[in-house]
C-alpha positions in Angstrom: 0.0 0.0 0.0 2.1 2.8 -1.0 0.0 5.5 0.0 0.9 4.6 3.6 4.1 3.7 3.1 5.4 6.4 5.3 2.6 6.2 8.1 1.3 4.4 10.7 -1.0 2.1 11.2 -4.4 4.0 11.1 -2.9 5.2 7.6 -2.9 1.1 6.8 -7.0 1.4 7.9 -7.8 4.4 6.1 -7.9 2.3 2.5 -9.9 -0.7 4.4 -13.4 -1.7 4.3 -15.8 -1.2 7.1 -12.8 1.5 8.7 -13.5 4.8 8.7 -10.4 7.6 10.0 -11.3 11.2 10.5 -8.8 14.4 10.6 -7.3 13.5 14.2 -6.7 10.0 13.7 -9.4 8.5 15.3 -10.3 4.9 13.7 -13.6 3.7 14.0 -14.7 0.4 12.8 -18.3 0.0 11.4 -19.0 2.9 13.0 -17.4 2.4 16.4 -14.5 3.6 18.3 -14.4 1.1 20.4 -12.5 -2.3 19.3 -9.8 -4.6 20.7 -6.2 -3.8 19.2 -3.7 -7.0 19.0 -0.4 -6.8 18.6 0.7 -10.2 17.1 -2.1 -11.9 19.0 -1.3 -10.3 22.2 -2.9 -7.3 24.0 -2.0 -4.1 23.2 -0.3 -2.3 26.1 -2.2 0.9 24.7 -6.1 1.0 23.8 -7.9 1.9 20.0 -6.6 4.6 18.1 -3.6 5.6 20.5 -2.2 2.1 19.7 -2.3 2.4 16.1 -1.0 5.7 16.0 2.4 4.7 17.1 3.0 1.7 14.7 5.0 2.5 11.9 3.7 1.2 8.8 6.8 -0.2 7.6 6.8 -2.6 10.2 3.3 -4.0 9.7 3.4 -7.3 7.8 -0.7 -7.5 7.9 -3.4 -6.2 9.8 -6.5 -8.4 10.2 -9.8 -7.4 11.1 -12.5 -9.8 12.8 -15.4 -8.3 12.8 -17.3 -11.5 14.8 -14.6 -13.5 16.8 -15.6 -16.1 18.6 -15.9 -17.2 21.9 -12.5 -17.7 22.6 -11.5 -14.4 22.5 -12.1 -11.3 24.8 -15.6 -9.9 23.7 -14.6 -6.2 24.5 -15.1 -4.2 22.0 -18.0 -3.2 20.0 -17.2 -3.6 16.5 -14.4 -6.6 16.8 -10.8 -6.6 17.0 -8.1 -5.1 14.7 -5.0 -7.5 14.7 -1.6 -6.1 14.3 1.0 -8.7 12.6 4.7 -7.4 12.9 7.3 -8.2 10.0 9.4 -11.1 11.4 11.8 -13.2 9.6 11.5 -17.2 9.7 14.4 -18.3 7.5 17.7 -19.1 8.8 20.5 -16.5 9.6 19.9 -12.7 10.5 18.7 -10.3 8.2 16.7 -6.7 8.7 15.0 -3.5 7.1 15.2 -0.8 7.9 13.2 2.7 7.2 13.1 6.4 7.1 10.6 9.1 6.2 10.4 12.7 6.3 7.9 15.4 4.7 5.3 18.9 5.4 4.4 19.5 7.3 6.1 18.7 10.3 6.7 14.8 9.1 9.3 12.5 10.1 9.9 9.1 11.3 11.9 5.8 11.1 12.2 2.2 11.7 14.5 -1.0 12.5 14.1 -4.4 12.6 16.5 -7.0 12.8 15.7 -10.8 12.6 18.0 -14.0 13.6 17.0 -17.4 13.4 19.1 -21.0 13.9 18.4 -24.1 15.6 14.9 -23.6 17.4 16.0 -19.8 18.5 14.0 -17.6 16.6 15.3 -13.6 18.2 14.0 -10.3 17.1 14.4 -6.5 17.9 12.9 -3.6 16.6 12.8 0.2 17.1 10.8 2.7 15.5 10.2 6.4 15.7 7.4 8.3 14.7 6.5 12.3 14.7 3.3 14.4 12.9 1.6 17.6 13.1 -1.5 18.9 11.3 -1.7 22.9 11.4 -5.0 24.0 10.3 -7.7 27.0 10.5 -10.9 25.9 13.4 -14.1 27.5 14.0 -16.8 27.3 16.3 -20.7 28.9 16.7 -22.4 27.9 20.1 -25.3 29.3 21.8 -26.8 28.5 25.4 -30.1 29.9 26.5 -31.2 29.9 30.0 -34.4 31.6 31.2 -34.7 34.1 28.7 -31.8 35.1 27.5 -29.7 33.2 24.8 -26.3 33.9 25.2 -24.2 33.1 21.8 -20.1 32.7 21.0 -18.1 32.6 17.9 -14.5 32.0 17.8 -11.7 31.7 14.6 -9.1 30.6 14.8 -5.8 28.2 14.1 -4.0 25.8 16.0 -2.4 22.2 15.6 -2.7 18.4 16.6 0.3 16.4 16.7 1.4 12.6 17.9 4.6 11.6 18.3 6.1 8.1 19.6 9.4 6.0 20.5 9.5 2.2 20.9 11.6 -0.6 21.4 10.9 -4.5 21.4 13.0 -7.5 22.3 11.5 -11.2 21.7 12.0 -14.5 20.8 10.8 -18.1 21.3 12.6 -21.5 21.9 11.8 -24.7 20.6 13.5 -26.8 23.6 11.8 -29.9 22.3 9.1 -31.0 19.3 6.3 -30.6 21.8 7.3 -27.7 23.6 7.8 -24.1 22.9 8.2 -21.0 24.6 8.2 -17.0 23.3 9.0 -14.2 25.3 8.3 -10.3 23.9 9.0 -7.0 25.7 8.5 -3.5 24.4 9.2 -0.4 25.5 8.0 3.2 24.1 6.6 6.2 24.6 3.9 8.4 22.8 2.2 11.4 23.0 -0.2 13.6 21.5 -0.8 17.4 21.7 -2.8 20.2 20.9 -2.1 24.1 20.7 -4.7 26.6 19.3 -5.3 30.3 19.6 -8.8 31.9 18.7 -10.4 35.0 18.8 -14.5 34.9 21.2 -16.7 37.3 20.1 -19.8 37.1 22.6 -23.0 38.5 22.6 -26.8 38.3 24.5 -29.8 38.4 23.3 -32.1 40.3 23.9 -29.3 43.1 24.3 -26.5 44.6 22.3 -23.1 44.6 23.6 -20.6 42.4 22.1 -17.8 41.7 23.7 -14.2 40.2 22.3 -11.8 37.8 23.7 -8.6 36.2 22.8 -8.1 32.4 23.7 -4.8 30.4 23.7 -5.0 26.9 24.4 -3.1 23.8 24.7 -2.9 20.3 25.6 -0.3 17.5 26.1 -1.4 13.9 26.6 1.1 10.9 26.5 3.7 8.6 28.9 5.8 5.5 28.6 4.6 2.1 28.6 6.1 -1.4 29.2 4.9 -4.2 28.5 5.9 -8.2 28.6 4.2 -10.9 27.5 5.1 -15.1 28.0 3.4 -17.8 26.5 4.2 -21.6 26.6 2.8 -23.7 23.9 2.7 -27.7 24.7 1.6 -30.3 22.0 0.4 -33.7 22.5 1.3 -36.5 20.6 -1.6 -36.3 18.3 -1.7 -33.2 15.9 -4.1 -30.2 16.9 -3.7 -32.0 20.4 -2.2 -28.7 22.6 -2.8 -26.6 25.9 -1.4 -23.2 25.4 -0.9 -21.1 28.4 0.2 -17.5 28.4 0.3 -14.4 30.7 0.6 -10.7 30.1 1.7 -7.2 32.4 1.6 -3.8 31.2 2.4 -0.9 33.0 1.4 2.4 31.6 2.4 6.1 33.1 0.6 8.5 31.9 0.0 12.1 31.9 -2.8 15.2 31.2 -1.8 18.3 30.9 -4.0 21.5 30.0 -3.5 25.4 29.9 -6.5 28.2 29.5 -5.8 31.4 28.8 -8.6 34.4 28.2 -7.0 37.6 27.7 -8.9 41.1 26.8 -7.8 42.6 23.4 -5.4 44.7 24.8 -3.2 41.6 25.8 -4.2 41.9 29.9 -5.0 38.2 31.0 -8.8 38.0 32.1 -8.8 34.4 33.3 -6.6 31.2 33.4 -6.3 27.9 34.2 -4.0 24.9 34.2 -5.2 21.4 34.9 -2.8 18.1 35.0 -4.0 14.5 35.7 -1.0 11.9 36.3 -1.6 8.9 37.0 -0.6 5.0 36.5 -2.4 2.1 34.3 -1.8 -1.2 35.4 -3.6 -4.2 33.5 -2.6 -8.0 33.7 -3.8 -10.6 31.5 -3.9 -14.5 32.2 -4.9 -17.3 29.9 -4.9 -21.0 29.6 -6.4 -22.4 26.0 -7.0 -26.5 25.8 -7.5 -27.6 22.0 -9.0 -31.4 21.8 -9.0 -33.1 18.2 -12.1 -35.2 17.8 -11.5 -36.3 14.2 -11.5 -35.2 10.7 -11.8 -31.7 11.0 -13.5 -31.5 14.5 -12.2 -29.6 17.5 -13.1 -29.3 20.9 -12.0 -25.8 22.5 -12.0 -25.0 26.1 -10.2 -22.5 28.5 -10.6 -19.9 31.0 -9.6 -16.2 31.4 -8.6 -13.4 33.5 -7.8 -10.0 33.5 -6.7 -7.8 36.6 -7.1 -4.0 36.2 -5.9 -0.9 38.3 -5.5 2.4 37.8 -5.4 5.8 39.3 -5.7 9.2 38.1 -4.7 12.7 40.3 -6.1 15.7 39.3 -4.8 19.4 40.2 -6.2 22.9 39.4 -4.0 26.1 39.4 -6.1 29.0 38.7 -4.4 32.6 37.2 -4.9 35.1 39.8 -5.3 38.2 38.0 -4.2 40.5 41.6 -1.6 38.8 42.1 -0.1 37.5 38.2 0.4 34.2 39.0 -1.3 30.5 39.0 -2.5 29.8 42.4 -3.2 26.1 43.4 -6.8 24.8 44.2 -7.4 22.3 46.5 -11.4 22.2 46.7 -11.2 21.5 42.5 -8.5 18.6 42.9 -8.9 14.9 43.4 -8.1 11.6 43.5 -9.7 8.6 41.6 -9.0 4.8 42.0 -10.3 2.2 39.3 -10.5 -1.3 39.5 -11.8 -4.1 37.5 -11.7 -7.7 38.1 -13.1 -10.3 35.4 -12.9 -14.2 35.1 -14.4 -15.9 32.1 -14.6 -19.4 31.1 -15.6 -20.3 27.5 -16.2 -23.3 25.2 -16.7 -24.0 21.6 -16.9 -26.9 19.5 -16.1 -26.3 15.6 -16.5 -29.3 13.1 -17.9 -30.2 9.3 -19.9 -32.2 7.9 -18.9 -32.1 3.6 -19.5 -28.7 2.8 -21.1 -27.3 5.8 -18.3 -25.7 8.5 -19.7 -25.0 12.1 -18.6 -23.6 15.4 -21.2 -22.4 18.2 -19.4 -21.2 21.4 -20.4 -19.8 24.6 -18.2 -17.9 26.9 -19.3 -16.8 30.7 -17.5 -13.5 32.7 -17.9 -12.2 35.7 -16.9 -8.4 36.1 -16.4 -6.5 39.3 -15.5 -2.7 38.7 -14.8 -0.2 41.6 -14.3 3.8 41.1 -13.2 5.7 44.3 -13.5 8.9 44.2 -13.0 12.1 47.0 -17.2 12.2 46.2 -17.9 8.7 46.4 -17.1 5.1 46.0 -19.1 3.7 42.9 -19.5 -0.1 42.5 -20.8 -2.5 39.6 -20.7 -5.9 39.8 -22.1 -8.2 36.6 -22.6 -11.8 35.2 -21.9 -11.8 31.2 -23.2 -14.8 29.0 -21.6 -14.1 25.2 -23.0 -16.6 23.4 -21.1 -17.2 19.5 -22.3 -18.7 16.2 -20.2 -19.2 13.3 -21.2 -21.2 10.0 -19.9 -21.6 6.6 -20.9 -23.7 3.3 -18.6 -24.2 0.3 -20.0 -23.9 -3.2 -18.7 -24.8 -6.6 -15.8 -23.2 -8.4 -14.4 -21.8 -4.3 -17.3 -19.5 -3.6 -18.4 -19.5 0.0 -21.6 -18.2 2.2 -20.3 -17.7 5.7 -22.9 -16.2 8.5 -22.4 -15.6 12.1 -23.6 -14.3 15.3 -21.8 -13.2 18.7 -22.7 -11.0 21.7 -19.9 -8.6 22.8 -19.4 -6.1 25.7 -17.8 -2.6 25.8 -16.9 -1.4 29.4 -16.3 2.6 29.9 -12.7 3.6 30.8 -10.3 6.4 31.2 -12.1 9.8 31.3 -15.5 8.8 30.9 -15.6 7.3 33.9 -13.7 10.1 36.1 -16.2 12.0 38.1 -13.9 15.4 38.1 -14.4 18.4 36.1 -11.6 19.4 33.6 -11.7 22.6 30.8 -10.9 22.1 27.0 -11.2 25.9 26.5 -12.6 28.6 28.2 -15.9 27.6 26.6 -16.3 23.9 27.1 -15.9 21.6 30.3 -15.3 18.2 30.4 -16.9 15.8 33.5 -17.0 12.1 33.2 -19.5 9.6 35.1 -18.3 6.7 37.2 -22.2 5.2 37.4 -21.9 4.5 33.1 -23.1 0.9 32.6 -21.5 -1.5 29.6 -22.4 -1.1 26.6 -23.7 -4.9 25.2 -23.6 -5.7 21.7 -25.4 -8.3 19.4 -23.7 -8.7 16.0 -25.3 -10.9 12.8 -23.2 -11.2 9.9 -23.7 -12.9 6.6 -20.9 -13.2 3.7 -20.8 -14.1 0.2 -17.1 -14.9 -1.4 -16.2 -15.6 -5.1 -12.8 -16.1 -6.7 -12.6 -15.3 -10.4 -8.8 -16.1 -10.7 -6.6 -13.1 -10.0 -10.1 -11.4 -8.8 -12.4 -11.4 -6.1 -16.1 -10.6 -5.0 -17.3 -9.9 -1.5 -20.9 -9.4 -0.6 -21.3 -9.0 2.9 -25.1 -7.8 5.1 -24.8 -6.9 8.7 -27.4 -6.0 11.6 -25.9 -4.8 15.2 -27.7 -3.6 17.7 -25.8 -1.8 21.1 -28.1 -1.6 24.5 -27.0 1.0 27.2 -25.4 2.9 24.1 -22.7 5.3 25.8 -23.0 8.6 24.2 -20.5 11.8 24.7 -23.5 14.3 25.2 -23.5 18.2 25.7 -25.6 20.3 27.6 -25.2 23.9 29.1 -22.7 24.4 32.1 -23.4 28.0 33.1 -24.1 30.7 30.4 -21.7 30.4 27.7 -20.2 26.9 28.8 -20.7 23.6 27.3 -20.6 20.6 29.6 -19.2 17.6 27.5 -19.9 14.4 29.8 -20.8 10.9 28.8 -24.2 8.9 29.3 -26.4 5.7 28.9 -28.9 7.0 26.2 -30.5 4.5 24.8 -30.2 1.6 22.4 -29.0 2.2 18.6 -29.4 -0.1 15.2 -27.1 -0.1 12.4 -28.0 -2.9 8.8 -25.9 -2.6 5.8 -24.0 -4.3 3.3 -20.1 -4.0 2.3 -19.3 -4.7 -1.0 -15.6 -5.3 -2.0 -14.6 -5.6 -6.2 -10.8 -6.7 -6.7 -9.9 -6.5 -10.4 -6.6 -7.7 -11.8 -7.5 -5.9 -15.6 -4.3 -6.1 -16.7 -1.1 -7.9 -16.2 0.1 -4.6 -14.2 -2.9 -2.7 -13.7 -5.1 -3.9 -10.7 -8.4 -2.1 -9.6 -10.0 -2.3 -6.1 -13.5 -0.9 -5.2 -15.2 -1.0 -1.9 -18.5 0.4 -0.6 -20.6 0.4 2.7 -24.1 1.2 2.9 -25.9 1.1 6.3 -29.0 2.6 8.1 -28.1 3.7 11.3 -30.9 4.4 14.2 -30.3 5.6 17.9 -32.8 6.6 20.1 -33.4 6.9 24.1 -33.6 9.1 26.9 -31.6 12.4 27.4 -32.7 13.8 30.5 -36.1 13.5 30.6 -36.2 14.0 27.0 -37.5 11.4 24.3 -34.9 11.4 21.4 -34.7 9.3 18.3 -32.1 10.4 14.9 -31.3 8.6 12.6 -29.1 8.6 8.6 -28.9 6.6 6.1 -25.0 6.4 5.6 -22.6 5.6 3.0 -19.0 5.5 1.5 -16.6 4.5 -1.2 -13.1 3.7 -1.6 -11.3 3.2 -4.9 -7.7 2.7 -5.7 -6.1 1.5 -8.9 -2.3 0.4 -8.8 -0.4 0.8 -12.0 3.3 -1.4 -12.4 6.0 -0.8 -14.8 8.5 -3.1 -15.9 11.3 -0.5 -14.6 9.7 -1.3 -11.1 7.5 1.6 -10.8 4.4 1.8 -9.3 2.0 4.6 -9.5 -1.4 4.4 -7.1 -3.9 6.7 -6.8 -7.1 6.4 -4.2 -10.0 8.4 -3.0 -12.6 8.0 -0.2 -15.9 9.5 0.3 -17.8 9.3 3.5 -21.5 10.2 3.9 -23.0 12.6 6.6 -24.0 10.5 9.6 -26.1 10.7 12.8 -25.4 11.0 16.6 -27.7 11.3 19.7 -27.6 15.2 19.5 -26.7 15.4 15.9 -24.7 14.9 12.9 -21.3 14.9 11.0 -20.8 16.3 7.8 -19.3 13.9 4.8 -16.0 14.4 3.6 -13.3 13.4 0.5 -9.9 12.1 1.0 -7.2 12.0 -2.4 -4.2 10.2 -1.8 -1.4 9.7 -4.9 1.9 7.6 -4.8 5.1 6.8 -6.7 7.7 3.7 -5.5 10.8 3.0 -7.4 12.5 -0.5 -6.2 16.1 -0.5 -7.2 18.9 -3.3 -6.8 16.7 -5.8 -6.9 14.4 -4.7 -4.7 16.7 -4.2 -1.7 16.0 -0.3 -1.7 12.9 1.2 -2.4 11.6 5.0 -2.6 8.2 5.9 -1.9 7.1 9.7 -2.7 3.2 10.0 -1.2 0.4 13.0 -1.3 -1.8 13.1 1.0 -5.2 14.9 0.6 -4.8 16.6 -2.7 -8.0 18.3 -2.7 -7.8 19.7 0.7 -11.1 18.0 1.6 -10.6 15.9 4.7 -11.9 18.3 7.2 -14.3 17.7 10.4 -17.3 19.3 10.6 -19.9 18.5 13.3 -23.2 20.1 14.7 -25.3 18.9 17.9 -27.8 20.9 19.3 -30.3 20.4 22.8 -33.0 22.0 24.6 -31.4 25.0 25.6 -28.1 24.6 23.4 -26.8 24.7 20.1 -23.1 24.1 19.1 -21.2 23.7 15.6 -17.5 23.2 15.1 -15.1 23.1 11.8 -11.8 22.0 11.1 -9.5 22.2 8.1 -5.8 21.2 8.8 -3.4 22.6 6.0 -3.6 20.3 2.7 -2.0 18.6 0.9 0.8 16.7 2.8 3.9 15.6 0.8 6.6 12.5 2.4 9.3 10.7 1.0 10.0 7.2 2.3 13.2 5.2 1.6 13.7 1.5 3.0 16.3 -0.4 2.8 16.1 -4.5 2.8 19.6 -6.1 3.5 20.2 -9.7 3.8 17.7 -11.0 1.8 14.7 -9.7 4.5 11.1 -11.5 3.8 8.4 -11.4 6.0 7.1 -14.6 6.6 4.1 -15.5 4.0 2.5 -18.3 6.2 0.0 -17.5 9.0 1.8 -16.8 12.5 1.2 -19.9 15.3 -1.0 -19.2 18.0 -3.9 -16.9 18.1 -3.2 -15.6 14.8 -3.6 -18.9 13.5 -7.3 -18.9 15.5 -7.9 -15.6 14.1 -7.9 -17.0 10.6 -10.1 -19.5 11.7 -12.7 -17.6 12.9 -12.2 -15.8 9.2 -13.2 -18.9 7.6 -15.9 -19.6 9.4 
């Protein structure tokens, strides 16, 4: 994929079915933000988007996406998990590639990974690098009414949004005999993302007639280092498929919030300030046992059990700008202290088989979850039993075509800072509160998949139906006069059915064609407050890429991506265009290649979103600064391959549950 050659994972996404990536970053998967990230089969030490930021593309061998996994497998998530398969090397001897990429604006980045393999030691280590910033011009309109007088705010202005990372791994795995094998991973990193804007208010009541003008500067740092390590021990029996895999991972994440406020008069004097910082650690542990049990032919029994331990805590302090005395002075009475913890076993069990042309695998998988949020207001306990019962079929037809269909019930707990009951400030203009009473959001997911080979092509027909009960929503309301509240809240349930349809044409010996499109109907509706709501869209989008070879090893690809307007609880998002163009030369026979990518040609892929309430109404626009130019060279010494067969262990399950 050429057009992401010099990105990160979420650049990978953006030219994927079912995936959708906005200006910031932010991945969302049939319509979700909220999916399980993998790294090789294993956890990720950092959650959704955040994770898949700080992958470099150039170290990604794949990326699957299951959409319905099956029992076996955590059912957090809403829309499925997003697997992350590194580039490793399987043949003898060491070898590596290496990468590095720079462009505007503010682009850079690089990669290493070296391999060695000999005598049942298989060793790796990587590093990688990453930096970006999008500058671009922002605006907002908001109005809040209480009793009667509306009071309404404009702001223009510019500002920034950046993400940077650093990471290192170490790993390897030991065959000490034919039945035993054992693989340990480590990696170490750091990331971080950050906003800085400037903006000028302009405020006004009505009824009455003064207007008065403010100018804002904001900004934001979010990030901290995380290590994680990861130890599985794989025994098989003597029969084949026979095994009991066992595996356990830590992860230790430090991280840090920190915000400044600044409202100054026109003449430069400082009207108001505030600076806010949340620190705090993440602690999660993961344990696993898996027992595989061939009953023969192709039938498996499957059986295991699961736990996951997870703590955290997060201290928030308030300095507020005294304008007497010049200076930030410290407030105790808007500071606190939040503990989180969450305790869940699961057991699970599946059988899969066939019978001739017909492929099965039902599954059922039982958790217990125990969450605790202490807070300076309040302890706030849930405690729930979870049955996630799975389906998965399949039936082969003539000439390799295949109907799959499938059905599974998944979970998505609240974390991080919709949970936190304290208040925190995003400008001067909008607040930000979470709330530790949110319930899980449950999930039930029906899928149904046509595939049909024609040679060097492909056709995918695919319908979906999900429905989400407790749907967590980030909802606004007014604060005080002027102020938006942004919290989050159980609204309601919401209904998404559509179809994906995926076209991969090989028209010419060199040319190849891929289409893609998603059509859905999306419904939400519930309780806000004691108000009824119900919205709903009719959304859709289209991705197209052709890819163009020469026999001088050049390759030209060009793609674009259209995105419908779509619905939320108080509102809607406006549709957007993304152009992307590349260019890779290989030279000496491969072992170097140069990648020059465009980004956005048109200047199209803004954000643009309106929600409005009772007594509220607020729009906000963002175009970042278009289009964005990189040059990626990587170098391939030692005859470097990535492995082309499917990695052992879960990745091997995750294919699996593809087939089904």
């Amino acid at each position: 994929m050429a057009t992401a050659a010099s990105g990160t994972a979420v650049d990978v996404l953006e030219n994927v079915p079912s995936v959708r990536v906005d200006v910031e970053g932010n991945v969302s998967l049939r319509g979700s933000q909220n999916f399980t990230v993998l790294i090789d089969g294993k956890p990720s030490p950092i959650e959704g988007s955040d994770a898949l930021q700080q992958i470099p593309a150039a170290t990604i061998d794949r990326i699957e996406i299951i959409t319905n996994p099956s029992a076996k497998y955590d059912p957090e998530g809403i829309s499925g998990i997003v697997n992350v398969i590194l580039k490793k090397q399987r043949q003898a001897g060491i070898s590596g590639v290496a990468s590095i990429d720079g462009g505007r604006p503010e682009r850079y980045g690089g990669s290493l990974l070296l391999n060695y393999r000999r005598d049942g030691l298989s060793l790796f280590a990587g590093a990688d690098l990453s930096s970006h910033r999008s500058p671009g011009e922002r605006r907002t309109e908001t109005w809040t009414r209480r009793s009667d007088t509306t009071m309404w705010t404009t702001s223009e202005g510019d500002g920034s949004r950046g993400h940077s990372s650093y990471g290192l791994r170490l790993g390897g795995d030991y065959q000490f005999t034919e039945s035993d094998r054992t693989s340990l991973s480590v990696r170490f990193g750091r990331q971080g993302s950050g906003m800085d804007q400037q903006a000028t208010y302009r405020r006004w009541p009505v009824p009455g007639a003064d207007t008065s003008q403010e100018l804002s500067r904001d900004t934001s740092r979010r990030g901290g280092s995380h290590l994680s390590v990861n130890l599985e021990h794989q025994h098989r029996f003597d029969r084949a498929g026979h095994q009991l895999l066992g595996s356990a991972s830590c992860m230790r994440r430090a991280g840090s919030d920190r915000s400044v406020n600044l409202l100054a008069l026109p003449d430069g004097v400082i009207k108001s300030g505030r600076q806010q910082e949340e620190t705090g650690p993440r602690q999660p542990v993961h344990l696993k046992l898996d027992y595989t049990l061939p009953l023969g032919g192709e039938d498996r029994l499957e059986a295991g059990v699961n736990g996951a331990i997870h703590r955290a805590r997060s201290e928030s302090r308030v300095w507020e700008y005294d304008t007497a005395a010049g200076s930030y002075k410290y407030r105790p009475e808007y500071s606190q202290t939040v503990d989180y913890a969450d305790n869940i076993a699961a057991v699970y069990a599946q059988y899969a088989g066939r019978r001739s042309s017909f492929g099965f695998q039902p599954g059922l998988r039982i958790e217990h979850s125990d969450r605790l949020v202490s807070s300076d207001s309040g302890e706030y306990p849930f405690r729930r039993w979870g049955c996630f019962p799975t389906l998965h079929v399949s039936y082969d037809l003539p000439v390799h075509q295949q109907v799959m269909a499938s059905y599974t019930r998944r979970i998505e707990r609240p974390r991080g800072w919709e949970l936190w009951p304290f208040l925190s400030r995003q400008d001067a203009y909008n607040v930000r509160r979470g709330n530790p009473e949110l319930k899980p959001e449950i999930i039930d997911a029906f899928e149904a998949g046509y595939q049909l080979p024609l040679g060097a092509n492909r056709v995918s027909l695919e319908a979906y139906y999900r429905t989400t009960h407790d749907k967590v929503e980030r909802v606004r309301s007014t604060f005080e006069p002027g102020v938006i509240l942004h919290t989050a809240a159980n609204v309601g349930d919401d209904h998404s059915l559509g179809t994906e349809l995926l076209l991969d044409l090989q028209l010419l010996r060199a040319w190849r064609v891929s289409l893609s499109s998603d059509f859905y109907r999306y419904r939400i509706s519930g309780r806000l407050g004691e108000q009824e709501f119900s919205n709903s869209s009719f959304n859709w989008g289209g991705r197209l890429s052709t890819d163009l070879t020469l026999p001088s090893q050049t390759r030209f690809q060009l793609g674009a991506r259209y995105e419908s307007p779509r619905a939320s609880a108080q509102g809607r998002e406006a549709g957007r265009l993304m152009t992307d163009a590349a260019i890779r030369q290989h030279c000496f026979n491969r072992q170097l290649s140069l990648t020059l990518q465009a980004r956005d040609l048109l200047g199209t892929a803004g954000f643009e979103s309106a929600a409005e309430g009772r007594d509220f109404y607020s729009y906000f626009r963002f175009r970042r600064q278009s289009p964005m130019f990189s040059l990626n060279v990587t170098w391939n010494f030692n005859n470097y391959r990535p492995e082309k067969r499917r990695q052992e262990g879960d990745a091997e399950e995750l294919e699996r549950e593809a087939e089904y």
